[in-house]
C-alpha positions in Angstrom: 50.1 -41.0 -61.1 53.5 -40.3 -58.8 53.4 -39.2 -55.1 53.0 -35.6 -55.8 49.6 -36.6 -57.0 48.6 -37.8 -53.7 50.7 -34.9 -51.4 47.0 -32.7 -51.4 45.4 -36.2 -50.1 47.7 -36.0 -47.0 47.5 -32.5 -46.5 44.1 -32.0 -46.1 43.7 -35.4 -44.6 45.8 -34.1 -41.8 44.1 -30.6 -42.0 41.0 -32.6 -41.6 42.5 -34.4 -38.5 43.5 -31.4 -36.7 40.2 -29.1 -37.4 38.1 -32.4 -36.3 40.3 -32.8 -33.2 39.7 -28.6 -32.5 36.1 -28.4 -33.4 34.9 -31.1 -31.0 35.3 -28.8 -27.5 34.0 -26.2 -29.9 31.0 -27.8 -31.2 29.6 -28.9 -27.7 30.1 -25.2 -26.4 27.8 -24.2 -29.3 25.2 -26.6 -29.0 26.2 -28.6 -31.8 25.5 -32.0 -30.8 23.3 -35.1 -31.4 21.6 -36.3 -28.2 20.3 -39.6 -28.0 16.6 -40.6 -27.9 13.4 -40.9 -29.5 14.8 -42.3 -33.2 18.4 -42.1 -32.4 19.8 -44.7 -31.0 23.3 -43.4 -30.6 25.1 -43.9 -26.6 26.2 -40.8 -26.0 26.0 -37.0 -27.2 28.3 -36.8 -30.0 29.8 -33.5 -31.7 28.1 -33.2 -35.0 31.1 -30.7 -36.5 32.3 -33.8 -38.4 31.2 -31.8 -42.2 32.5 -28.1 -41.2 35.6 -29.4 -40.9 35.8 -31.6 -43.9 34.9 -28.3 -46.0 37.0 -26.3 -44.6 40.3 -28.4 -44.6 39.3 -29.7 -48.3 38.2 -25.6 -50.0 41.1 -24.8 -47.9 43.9 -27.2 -49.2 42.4 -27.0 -52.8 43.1 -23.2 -53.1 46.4 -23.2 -51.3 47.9 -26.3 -53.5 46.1 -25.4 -56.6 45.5 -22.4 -59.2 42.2 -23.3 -58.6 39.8 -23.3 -62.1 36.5 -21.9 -62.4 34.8 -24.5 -61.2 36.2 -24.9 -58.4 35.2 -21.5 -57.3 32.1 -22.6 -58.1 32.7 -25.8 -56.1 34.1 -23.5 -53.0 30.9 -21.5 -53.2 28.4 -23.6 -53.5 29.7 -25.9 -50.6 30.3 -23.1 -48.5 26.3 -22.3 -48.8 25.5 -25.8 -47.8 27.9 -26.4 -45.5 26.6 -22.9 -43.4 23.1 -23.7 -43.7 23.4 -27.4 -43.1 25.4 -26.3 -39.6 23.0 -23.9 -38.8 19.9 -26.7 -39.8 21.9 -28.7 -37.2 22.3 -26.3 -34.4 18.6 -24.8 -35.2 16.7 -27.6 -36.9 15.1 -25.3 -39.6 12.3 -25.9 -42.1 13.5 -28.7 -44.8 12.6 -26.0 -47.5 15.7 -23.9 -46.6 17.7 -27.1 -47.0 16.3 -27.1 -50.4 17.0 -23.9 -51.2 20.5 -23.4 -49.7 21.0 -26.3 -52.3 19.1 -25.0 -54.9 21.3 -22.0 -54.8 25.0 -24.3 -54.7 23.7 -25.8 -57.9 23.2 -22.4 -59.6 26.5 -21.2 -58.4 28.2 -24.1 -59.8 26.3 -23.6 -63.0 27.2 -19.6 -63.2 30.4 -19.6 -62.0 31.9 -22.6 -62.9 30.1 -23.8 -66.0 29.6 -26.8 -64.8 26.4 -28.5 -66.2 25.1 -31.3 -67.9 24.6 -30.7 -71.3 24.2 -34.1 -72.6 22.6 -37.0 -71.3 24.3 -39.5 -73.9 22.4 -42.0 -76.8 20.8 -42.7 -73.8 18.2 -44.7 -76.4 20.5 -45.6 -79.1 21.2 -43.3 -82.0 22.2 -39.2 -81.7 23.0 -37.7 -78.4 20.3 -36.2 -76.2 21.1 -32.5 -75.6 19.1 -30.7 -72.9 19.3 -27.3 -74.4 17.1 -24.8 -72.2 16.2 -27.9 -70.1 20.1 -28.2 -68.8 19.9 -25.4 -66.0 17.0 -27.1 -64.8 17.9 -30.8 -64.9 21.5 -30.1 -63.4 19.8 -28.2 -60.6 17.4 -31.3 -60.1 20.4 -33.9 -60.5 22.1 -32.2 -57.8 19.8 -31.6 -54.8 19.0 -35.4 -55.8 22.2 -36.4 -54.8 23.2 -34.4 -52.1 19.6 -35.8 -50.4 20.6 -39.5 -51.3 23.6 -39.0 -49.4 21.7 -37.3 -46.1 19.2 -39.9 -46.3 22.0 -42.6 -46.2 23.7 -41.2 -43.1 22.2 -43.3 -40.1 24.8 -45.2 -39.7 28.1 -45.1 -38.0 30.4 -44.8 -41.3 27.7 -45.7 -43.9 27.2 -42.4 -45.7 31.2 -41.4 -45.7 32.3 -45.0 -46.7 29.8 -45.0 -49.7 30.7 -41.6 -50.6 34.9 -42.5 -50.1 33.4 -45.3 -52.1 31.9 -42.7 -55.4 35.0 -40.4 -55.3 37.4 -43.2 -55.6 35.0 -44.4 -58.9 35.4 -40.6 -59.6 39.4 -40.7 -59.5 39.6 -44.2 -61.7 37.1 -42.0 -64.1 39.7 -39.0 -63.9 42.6 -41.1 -64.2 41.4 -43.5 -67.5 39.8 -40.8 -69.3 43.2 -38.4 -68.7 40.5 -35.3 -66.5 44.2 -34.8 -64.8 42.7 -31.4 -63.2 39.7 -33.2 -61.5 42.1 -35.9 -60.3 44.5 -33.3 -58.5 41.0 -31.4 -57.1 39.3 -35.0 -56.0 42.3 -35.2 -53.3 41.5 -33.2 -51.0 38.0 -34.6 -51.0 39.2 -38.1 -50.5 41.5 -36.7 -48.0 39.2 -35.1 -45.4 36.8 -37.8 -45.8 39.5 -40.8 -44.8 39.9 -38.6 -41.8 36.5 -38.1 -41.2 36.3 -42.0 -40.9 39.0 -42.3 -38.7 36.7 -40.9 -36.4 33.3 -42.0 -37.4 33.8 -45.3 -38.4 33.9 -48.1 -35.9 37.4 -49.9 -34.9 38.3 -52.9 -32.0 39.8 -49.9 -30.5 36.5 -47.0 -31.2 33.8 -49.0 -30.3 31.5 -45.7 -31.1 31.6 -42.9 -33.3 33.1 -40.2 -32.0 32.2 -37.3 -34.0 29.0 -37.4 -36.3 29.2 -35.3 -40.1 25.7 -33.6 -39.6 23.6 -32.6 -42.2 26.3 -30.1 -42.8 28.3 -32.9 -44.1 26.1 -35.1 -46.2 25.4 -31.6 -48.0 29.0 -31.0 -48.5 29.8 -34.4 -49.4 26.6 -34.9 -51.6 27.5 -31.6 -52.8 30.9 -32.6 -54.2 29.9 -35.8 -55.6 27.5 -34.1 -58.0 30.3 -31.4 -58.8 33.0 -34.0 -59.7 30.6 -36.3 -61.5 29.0 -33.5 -63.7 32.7 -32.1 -64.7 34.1 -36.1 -65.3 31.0 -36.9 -67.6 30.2 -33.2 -69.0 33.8 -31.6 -69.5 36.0 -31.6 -72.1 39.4 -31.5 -69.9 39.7 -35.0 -71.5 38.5 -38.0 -73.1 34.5 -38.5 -73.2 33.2 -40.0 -70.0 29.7 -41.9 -70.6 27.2 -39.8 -69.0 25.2 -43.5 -67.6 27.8 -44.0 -65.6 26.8 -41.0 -63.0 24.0 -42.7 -61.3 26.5 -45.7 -60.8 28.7 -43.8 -59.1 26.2 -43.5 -56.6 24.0 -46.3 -56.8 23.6 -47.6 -53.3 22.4 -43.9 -52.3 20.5 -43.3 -55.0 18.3 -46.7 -55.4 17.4 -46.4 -51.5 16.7 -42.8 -51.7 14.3 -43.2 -55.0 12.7 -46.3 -53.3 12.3 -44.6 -49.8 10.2 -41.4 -51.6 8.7 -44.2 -54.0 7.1 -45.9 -50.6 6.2 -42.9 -49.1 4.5 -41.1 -51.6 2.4 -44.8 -52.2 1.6 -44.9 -48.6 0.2 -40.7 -49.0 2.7 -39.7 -46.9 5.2 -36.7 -47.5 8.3 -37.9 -49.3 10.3 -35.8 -46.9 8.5 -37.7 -43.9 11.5 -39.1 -41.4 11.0 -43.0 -40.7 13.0 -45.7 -40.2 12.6 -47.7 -43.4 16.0 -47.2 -45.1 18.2 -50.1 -45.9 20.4 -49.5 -43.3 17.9 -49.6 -41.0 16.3 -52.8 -41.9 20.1 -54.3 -41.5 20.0 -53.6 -38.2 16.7 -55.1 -37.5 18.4 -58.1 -38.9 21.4 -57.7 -36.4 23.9 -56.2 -38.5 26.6 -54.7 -36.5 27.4 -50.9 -38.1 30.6 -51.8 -39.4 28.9 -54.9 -41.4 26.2 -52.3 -43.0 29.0 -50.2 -43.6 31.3 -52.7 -45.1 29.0 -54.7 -47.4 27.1 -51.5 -48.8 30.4 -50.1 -49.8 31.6 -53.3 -51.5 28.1 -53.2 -53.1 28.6 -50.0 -54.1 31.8 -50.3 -55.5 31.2 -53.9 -57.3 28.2 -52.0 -58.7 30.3 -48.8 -60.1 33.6 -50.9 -61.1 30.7 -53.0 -63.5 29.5 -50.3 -64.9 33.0 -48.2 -65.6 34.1 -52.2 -66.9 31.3 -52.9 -69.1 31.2 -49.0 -70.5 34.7 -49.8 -71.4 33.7 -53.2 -73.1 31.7 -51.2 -75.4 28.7 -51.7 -73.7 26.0 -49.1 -74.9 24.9 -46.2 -72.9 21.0 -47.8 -73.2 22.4 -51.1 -71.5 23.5 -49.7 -68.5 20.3 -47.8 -68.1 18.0 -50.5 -68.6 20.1 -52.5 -66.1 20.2 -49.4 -63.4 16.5 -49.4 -63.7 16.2 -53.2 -63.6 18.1 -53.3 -60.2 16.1 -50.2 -59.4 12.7 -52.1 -59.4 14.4 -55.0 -57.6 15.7 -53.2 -55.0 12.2 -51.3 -54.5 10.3 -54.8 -54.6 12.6 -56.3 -52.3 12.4 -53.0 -49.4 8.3 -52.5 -50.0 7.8 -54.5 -47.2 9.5 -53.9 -43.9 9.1 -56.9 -42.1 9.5 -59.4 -44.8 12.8 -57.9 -46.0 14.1 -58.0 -42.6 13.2 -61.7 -41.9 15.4 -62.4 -45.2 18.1 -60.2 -44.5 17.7 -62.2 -40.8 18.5 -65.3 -42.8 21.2 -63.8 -45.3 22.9 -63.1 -41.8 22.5 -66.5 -40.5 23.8 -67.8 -43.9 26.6 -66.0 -43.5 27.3 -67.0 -40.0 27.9 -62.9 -39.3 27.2 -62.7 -35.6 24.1 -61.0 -34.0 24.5 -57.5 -32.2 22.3 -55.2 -30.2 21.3 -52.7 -33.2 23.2 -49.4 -32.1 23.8 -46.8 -35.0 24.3 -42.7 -35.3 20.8 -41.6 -36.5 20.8 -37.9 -37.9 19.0 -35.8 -36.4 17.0 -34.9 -39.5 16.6 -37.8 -42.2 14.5 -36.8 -44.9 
């Protein structure tokens, strides 16, 4: 990579800066703000414009820097849809089924326009390749509102749901770079671009003791959205070498284990597995007295220590069955160790106290909708 391969990085990161710093005024003249009270626990009323103008500086910068593929028309359209309705969801608070919908949409786009699918799911169990045939439409439609949900359901936390997902399209661009998907690399970017700038205004610093602008569910659509994009193209595409198709869920792992546990609890209790509550990780972490920066900090370096394996042990030669029977492995652990609230805050009390990280008055951004 030289430094031309990182000139779209700065130029939507500082597209990103300046449509953040406009859209603020704008967004509390609108109405589109997060109040505190009731589950949210956030100081002050914060802007929530944070995600419109990540997708516009990123769509924006991609088509001006780039003769733009096919799928990334596809990208541009799909995020577009949930971007709007996501806004409008945060200005309006409509019904989660138009969420679902909006997303259900993105995915078809992305499937019609851009031809980006999964077709293959890998020797998943040893042996031949398992092609989805008439089932591929279907799955990729399902594997993308999946992820674009883990990521909402992971925003609740000042910096939590952009650092993990800086965290997935960083694993994305080490994918794009060792397996030579140049054209994915260029188009990742933007994305990492307008989501350090996002941070630099969400995350918490010595000098930004709170958030100051919140993504919305605008933004974990978009972002969720353009993780399952670039993960379908690096694993499905054949702009370069074969990328394992096991090593999507990894990308996301952190997201995706707490979203499949959080519906797995839900639905065992009877209730609706888009029910909000306060039972996610991140959550339970600040029961414990973790500070938002610590939740943010250690689930990233678990994320990233988790995707890194994976991407190292795939190139070892470990086989595609391996790293599913591990995912699921951790998978049960992580829902063992979460079924019950107040027991796995009393140990994540003492993995605190272990670690002799100070204890904070719990204060996070809750979204206003967390499904």
């Amino acid at each position: 990579m030289t430094w031309a391969t990182f000139a779209p990085l700065l130029a939507a990161g500082v597209a990103a800066l300046l449509l953040i710093l406009a859209f603020m005024p704008i967004g509390r003249w609108l109405g589109l703000v997060d109040r505190p009270g009731g589950r949210k626990q956030h100081h002050a009323t914060t802007p929530v414009t944070g995600g419109v103008a990540m997708c516009a500086a990123a769509i924006s910068i991609g088509f001006l820097m780039f003769d733009a593929p096919p799928s990334f028309v596809a990208f541009g359209v799909g995020a577009g849809v949930v971007t709007l309705v996501g806004l409008l969801d945060d200005r309006l608070d409509l019904p989660w089924w138009s969420r679902i919908a909006a997303q259900v949409f993105a995915a078809l786009a992305m499937v019609h326009i851009g031809d980006v699918r999964i077709v293959s799911l890998g020797p998943l169990f040893g042996g031949d390749d398992i092609i989805l045939g008439p089932l591929s439409v279907a799955f990729t439609v399902f594997a993308t509102v999946g992820i674009i949900n883990a990521i909402n359901m992971v925003d609740g936390s000042d910096g939590l749901a952009g650092g993990l997902t800086l965290v997935s399209l960083l694993l994305l661009a080490l994918l794009s770079a060792y397996s030579n998907h140049q054209v994915l690399l260029s188009l990742l970017m933007p994305l990492i671009g307008v989501v350090l700038a996002f941070l630099a205004f969400n995350f918490r610093f010595p000098w930004q003791r709170n958030a100051r602008i919140f993504m919305g569910n605008a933004g974990s659509a978009f972002l969720g959205f353009a993780v399952a994009w670039a993960a379908i193209r690096v694993t499905q595409s054949g702009d370069g070498e074969p990328v394992p198709a096991i090593l999507a869920p990894w990308i996301v792992a952190i997201p995706l284990m707490d979203c499949l546990a959080l519906i797995a609890r839900r639905l065992l209790r009877g209730d609706s597995p888009f029910a909000a509550d306060r039972r996610h990780l991140h959550h339970l972490m600040e029961e414990a007295g973790f500070a938002p920066v610590a939740i943010a900090l250690s689930l990233m370096a678990s994320g990233a220590l988790l995707g890194v394996g994976a991407i190292a042990a795939s190139r070892a030669g470990a086989p595609d069955w391996v790293l599913l029977i591990i995912f699921l492995a951790l998978q049960v652990l992580y829902f063992v160790f979460t079924l019950q609230n107040d027991r796995t805050a009393r140990r994540l009390l003492a993995l605190r106290r272990r670690l002799h990280i100070p204890d904070v008055v719990p204060a996070h951004a809750e979204p206003r909708v967390d499904i």
